[in-house]
DSSP file (Angstrom, degrees, kcal/mol; ACC not computed):
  #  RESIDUE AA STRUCTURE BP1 BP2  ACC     N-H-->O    O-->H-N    N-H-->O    O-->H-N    TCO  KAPPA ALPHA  PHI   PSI    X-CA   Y-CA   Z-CA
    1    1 A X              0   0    0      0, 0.0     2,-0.4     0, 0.0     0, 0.0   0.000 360.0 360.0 360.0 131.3   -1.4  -13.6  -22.4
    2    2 A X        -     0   0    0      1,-0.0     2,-0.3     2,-0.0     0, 0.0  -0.830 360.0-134.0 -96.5 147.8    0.9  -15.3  -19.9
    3    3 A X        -     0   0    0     -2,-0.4     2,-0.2     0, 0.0    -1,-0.0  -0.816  11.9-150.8-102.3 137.9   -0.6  -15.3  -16.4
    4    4 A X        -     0   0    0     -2,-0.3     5,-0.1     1,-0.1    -2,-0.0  -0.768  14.6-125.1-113.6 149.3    1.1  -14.4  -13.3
    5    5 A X    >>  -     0   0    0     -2,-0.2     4,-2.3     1,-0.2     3,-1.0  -0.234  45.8 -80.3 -80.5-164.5    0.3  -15.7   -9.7
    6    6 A X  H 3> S+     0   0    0      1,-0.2     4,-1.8     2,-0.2    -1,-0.2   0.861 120.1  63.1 -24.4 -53.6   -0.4  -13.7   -6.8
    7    7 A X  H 34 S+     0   0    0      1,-0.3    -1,-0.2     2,-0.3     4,-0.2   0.728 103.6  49.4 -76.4 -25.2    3.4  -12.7   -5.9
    8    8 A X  H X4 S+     0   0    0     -3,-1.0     3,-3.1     1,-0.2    -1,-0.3   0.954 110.6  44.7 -65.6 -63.8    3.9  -10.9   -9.0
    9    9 A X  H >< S+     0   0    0     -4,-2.3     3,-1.3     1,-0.2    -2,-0.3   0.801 106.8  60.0 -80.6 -16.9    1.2   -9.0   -8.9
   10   10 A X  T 3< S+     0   0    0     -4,-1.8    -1,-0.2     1,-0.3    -2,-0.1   0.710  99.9  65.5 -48.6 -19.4    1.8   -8.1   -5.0
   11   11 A X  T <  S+     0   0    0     -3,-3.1     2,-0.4    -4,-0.2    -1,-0.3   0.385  77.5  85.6 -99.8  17.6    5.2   -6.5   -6.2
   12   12 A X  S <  S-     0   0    0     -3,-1.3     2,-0.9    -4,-0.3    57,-0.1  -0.979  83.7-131.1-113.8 131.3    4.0   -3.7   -8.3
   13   13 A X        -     0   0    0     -2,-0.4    54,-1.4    55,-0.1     2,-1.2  -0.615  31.3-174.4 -76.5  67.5    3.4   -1.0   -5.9
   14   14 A X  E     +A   66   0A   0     -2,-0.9    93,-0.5    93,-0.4    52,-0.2  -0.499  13.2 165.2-109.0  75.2   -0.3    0.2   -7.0
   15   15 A X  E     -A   65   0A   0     50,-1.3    50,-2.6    -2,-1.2     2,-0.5  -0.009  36.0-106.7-103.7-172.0   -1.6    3.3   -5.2
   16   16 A X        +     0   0    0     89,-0.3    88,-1.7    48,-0.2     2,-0.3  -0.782  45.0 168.5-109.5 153.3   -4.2    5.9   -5.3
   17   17 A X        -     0   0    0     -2,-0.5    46,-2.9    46,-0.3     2,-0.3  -0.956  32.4-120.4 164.9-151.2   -3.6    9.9   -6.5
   18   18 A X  E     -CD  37  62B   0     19,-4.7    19,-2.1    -2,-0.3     2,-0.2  -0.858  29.1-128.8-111.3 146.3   -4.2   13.5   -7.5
   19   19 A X  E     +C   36   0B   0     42,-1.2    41,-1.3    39,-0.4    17,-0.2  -0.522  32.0 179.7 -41.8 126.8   -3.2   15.0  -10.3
   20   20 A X  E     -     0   0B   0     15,-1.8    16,-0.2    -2,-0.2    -1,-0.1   0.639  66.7  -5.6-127.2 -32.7   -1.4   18.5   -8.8
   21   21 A X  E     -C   35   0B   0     14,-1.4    14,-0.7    38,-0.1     2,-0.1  -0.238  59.1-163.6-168.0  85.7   -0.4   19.9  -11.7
   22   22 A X  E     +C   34   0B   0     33,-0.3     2,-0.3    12,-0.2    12,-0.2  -0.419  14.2 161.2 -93.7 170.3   -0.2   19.4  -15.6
   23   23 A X  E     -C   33   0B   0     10,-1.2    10,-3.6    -2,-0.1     2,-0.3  -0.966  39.9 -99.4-162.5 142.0    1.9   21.1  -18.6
   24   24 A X  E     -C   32   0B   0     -2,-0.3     2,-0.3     8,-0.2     8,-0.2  -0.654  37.4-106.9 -91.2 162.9    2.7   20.1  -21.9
   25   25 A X    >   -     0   0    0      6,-1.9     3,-3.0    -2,-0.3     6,-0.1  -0.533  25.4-121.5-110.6 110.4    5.8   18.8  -22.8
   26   26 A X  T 3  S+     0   0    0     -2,-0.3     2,-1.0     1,-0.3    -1,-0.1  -0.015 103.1  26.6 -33.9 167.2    8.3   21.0  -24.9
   27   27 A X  T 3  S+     0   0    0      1,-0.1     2,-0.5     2,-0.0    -1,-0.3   0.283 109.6 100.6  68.7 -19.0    9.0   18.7  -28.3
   28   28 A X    <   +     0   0    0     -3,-3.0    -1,-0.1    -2,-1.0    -3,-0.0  -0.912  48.7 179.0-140.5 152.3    5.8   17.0  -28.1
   29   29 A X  S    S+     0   0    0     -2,-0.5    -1,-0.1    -5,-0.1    -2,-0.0   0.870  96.6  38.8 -81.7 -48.8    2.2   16.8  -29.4
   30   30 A X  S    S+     0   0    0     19,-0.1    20,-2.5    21,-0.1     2,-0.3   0.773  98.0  67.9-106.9 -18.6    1.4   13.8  -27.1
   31   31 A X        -     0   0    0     17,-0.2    -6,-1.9    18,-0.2     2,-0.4  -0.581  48.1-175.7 -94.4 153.9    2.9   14.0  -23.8
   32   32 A X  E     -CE  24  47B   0     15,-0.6    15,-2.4    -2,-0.3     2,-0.7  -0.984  31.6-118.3-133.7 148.1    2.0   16.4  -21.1
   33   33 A X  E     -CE  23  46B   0    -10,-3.6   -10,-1.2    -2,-0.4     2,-0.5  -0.709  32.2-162.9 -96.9 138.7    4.1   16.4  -17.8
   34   34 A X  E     -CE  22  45B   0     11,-4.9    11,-1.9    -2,-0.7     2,-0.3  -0.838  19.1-151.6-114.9 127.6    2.2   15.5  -14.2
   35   35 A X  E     -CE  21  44B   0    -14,-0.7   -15,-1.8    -2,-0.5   -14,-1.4  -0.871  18.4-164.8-100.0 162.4    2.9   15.9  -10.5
   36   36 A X  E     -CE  19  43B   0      7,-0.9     7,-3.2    -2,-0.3     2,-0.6  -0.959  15.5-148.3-160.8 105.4    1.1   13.2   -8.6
   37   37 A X  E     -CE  18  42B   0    -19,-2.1   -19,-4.7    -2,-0.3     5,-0.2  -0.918  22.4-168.0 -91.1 138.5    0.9   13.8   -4.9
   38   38 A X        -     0   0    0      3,-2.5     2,-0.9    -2,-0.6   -22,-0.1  -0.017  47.7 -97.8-100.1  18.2    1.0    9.8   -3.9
   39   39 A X  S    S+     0   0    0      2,-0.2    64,-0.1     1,-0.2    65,-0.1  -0.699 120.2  33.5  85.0 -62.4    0.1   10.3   -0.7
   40   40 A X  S    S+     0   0    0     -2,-0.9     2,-0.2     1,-0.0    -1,-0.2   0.815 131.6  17.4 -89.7 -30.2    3.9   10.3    1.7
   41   41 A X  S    S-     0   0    0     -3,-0.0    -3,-2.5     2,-0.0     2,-0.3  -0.823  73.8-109.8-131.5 160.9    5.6   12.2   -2.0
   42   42 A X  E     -E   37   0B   0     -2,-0.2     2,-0.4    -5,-0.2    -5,-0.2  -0.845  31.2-153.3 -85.0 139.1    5.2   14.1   -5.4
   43   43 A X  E     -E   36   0B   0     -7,-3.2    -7,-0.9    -2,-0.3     2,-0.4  -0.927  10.1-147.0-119.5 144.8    5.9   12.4   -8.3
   44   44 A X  E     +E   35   0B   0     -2,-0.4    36,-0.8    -9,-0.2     2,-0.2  -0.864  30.7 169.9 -98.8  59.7    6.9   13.8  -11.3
   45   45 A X  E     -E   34   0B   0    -11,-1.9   -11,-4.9    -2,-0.4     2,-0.4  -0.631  26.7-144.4-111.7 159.4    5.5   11.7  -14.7
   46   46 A X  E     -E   33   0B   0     35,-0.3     2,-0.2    -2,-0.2    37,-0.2  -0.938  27.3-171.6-122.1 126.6    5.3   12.1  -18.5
   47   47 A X  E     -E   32   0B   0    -15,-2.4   -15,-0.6    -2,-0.4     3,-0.3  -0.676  35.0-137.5-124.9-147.5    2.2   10.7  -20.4
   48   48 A X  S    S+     0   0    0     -2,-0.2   -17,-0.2   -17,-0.2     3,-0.1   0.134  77.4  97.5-127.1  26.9    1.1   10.2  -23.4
   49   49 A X        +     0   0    0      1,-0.2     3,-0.5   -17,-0.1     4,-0.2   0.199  43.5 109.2-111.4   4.9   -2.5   11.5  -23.0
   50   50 A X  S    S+     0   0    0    -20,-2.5    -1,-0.2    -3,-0.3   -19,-0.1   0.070  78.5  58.4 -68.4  33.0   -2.0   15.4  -24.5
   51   51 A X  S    S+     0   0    0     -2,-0.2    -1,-0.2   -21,-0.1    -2,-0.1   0.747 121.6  28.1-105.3 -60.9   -4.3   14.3  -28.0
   52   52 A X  S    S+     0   0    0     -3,-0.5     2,-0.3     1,-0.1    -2,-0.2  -0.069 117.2  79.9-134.7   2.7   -7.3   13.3  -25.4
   53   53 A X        -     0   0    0     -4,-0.2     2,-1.2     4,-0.0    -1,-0.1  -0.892  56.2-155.2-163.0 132.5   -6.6   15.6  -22.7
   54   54 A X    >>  -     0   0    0     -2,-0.3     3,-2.8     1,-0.1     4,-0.7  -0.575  22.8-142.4 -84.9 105.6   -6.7   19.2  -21.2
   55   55 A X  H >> S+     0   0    0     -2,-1.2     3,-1.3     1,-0.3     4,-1.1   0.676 102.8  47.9   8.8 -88.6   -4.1   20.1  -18.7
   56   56 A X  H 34 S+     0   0    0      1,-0.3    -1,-0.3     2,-0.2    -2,-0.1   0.870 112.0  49.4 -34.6 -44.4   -7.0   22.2  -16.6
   57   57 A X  H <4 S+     0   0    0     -3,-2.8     4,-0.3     1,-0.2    -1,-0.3   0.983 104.7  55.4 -81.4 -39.0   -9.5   19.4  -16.8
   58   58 A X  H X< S+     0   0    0     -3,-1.3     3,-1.6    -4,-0.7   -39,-0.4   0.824  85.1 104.5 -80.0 -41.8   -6.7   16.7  -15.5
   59   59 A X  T 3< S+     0   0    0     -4,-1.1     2,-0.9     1,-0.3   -39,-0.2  -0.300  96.9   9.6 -34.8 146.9   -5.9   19.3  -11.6
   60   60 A X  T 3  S+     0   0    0    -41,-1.3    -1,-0.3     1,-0.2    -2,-0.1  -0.326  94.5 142.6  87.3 -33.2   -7.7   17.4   -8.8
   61   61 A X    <   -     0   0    0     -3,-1.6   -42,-1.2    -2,-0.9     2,-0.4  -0.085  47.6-133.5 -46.1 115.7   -8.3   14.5  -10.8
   62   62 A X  B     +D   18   0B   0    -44,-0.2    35,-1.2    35,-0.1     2,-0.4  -0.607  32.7 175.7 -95.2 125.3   -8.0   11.1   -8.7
   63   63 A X  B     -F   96   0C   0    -46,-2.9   -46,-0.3    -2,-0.4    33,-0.3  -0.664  39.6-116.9-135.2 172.3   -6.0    8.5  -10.4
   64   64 A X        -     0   0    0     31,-1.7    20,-1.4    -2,-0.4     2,-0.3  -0.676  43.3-158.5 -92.0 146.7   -4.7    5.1   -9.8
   65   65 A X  E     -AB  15  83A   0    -50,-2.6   -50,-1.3    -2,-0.2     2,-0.7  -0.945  22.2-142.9-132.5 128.3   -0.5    5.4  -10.0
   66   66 A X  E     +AB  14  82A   0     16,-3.5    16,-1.1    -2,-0.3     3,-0.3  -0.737  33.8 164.2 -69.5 122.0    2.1    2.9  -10.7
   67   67 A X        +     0   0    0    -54,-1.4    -1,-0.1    -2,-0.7   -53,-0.1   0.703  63.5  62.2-118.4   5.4    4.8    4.2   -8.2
   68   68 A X  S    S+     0   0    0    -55,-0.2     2,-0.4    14,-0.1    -1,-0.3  -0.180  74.8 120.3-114.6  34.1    7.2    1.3   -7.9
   69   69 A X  S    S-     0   0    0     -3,-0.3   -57,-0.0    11,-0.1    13,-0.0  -0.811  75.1-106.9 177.4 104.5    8.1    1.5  -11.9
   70   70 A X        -     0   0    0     -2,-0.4    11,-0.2     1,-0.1     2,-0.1  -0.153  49.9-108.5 -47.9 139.6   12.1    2.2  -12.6
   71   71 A X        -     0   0    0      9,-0.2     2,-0.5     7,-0.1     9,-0.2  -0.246  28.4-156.1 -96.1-173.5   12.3    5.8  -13.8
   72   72 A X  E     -G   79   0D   0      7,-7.5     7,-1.4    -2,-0.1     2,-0.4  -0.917  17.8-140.7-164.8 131.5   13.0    7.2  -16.9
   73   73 A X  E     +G   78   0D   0     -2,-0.5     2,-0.5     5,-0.3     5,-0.2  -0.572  37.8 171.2-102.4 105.4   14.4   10.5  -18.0
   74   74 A X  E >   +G   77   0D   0      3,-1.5     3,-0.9    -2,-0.4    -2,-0.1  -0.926  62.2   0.3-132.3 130.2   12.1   11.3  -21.4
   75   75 A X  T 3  S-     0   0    0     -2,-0.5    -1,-0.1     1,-0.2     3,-0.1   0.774 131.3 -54.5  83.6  15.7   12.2   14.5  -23.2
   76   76 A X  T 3  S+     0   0    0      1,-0.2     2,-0.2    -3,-0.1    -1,-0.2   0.555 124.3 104.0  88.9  -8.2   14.8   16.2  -21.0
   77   77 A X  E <  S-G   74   0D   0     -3,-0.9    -3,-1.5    -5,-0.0     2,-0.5  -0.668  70.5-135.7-121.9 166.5   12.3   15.3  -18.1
   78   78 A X  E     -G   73   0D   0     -2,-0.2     2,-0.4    -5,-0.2    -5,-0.3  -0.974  25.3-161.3-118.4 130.1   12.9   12.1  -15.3
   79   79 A X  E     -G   72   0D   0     -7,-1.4    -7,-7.5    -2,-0.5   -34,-0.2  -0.964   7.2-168.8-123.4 135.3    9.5   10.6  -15.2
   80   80 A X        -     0   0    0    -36,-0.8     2,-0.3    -2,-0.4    -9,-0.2  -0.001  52.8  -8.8-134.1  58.2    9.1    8.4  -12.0
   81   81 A X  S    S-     0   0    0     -9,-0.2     2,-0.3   -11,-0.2   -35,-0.3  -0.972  73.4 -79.3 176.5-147.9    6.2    6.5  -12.2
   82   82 A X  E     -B   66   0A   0    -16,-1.1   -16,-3.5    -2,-0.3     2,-0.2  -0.645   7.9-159.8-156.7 105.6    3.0    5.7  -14.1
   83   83 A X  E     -B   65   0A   0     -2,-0.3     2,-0.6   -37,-0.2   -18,-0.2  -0.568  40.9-137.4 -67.6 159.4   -0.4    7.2  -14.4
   84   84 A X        +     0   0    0    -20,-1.4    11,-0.6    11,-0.3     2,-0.1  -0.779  35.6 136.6-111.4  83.6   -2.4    4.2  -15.8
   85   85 A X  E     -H   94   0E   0     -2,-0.6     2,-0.4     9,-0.2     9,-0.2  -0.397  41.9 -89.3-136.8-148.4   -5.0    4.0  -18.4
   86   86 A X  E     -H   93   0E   0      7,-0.7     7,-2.8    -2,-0.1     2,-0.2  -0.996  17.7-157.7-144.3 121.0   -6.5    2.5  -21.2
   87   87 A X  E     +H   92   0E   0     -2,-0.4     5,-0.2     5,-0.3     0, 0.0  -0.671   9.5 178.1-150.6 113.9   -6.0    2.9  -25.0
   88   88 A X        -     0   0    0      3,-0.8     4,-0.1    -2,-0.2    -1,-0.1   0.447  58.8-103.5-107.3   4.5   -8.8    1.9  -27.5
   89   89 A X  S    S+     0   0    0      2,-0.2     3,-0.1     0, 0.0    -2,-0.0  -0.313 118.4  46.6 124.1 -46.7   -7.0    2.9  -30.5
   90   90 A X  S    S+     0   0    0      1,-0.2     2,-0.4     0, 0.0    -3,-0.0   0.920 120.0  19.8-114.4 -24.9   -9.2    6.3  -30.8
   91   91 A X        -     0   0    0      2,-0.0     2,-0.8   -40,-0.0    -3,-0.8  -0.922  61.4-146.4-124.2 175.8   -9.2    7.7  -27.0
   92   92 A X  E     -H   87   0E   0     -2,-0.4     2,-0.7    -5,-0.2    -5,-0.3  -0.813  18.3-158.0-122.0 123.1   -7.2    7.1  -24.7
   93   93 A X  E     -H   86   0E   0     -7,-2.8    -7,-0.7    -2,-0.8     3,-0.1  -0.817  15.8-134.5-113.1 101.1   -9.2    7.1  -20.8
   94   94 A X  E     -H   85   0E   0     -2,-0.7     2,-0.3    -9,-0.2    -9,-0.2   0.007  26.9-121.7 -46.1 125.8   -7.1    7.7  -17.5
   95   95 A X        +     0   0    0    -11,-0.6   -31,-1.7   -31,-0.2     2,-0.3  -0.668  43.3 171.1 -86.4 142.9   -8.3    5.0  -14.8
   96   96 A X  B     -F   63   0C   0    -33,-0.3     2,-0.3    -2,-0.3   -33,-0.2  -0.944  36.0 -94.0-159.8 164.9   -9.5    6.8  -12.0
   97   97 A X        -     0   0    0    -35,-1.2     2,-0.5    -2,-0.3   -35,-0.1  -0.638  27.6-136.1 -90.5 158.8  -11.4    6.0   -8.6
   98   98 A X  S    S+     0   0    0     -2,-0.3     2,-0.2     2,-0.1    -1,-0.1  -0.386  88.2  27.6 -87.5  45.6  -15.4    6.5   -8.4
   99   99 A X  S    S-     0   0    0     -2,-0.5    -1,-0.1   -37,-0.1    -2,-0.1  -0.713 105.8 -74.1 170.1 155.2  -15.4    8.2   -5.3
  100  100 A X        -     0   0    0     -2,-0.2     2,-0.2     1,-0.0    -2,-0.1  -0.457  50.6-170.4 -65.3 149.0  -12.8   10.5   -3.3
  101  101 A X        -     0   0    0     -4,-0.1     2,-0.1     4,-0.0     3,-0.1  -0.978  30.4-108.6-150.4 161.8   -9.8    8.7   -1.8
  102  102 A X    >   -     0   0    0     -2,-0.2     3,-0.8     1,-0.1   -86,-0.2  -0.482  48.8 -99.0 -86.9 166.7   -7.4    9.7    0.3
  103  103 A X  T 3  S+     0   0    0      1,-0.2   -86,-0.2    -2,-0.1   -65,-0.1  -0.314  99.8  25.5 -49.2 126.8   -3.9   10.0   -1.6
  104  104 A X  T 3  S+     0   0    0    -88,-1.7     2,-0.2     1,-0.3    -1,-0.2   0.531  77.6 136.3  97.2  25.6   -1.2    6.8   -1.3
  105  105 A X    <   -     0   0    0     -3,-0.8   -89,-0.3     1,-0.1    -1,-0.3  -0.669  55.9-115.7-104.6 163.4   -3.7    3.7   -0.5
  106  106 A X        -     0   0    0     -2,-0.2     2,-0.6   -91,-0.2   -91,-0.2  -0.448  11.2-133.0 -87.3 157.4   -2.8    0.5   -2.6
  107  107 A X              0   0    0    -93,-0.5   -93,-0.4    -2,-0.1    -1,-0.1  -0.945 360.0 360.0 -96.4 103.8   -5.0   -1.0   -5.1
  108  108 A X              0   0    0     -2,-0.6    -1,-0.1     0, 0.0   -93,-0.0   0.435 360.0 360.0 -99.2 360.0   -5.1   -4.7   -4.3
């Protein structure tokens, strides 16, 4: 693993937010598409979390968001950012805060 200092990790943009709405993704088994109020905007992202996750359960759900992440049109869809989570091979678990927060503060 290469380690980065400080200044790298200052430049990815790391914020808190809700889950507003999901749907799954025409063509696919594993992605479902999310708006993400980010606190000042909505964001529009594809993941890859429909095996491990219900649309209904995901509404309200507070999560930590890359939002400074070039976008990228997948599936027909422009996904412009990155909900964040964690993979162990058999589920896959959306990082999320332990307590309400408001929408758009950075993770530092």
């Amino acid at each position: 693993m290469e380690r980065v200092d400080y200044g790298a990790f200052d430049r990815l943009h790391i914020v808190s937010g809700e889950v507003l709405s999901a749907e799954p993704v025409a063509g696919s088994q594993k992605m479902l598409k999310l708006v993400v109020d980010i606190g000042e905007e909505k964001r529009t992202v594809l993941a890859g979390i429909a095996k491990t996750h219900k649309c209904e359960e995901l509404v309200g759900k507070k999560v930590v968001f890359l939002a400074n992440l070039a976008p990228k049109r997948i599936l027909g869809v422009d996904s412009d950012g990155m909900v964040l989570a964690v993979d162990d091979g058999t589920d896959c678990m959306l990082l999320a805060f332990e307590k309400n927060v408001k929408n758009g503060l950075r993770v530092r």
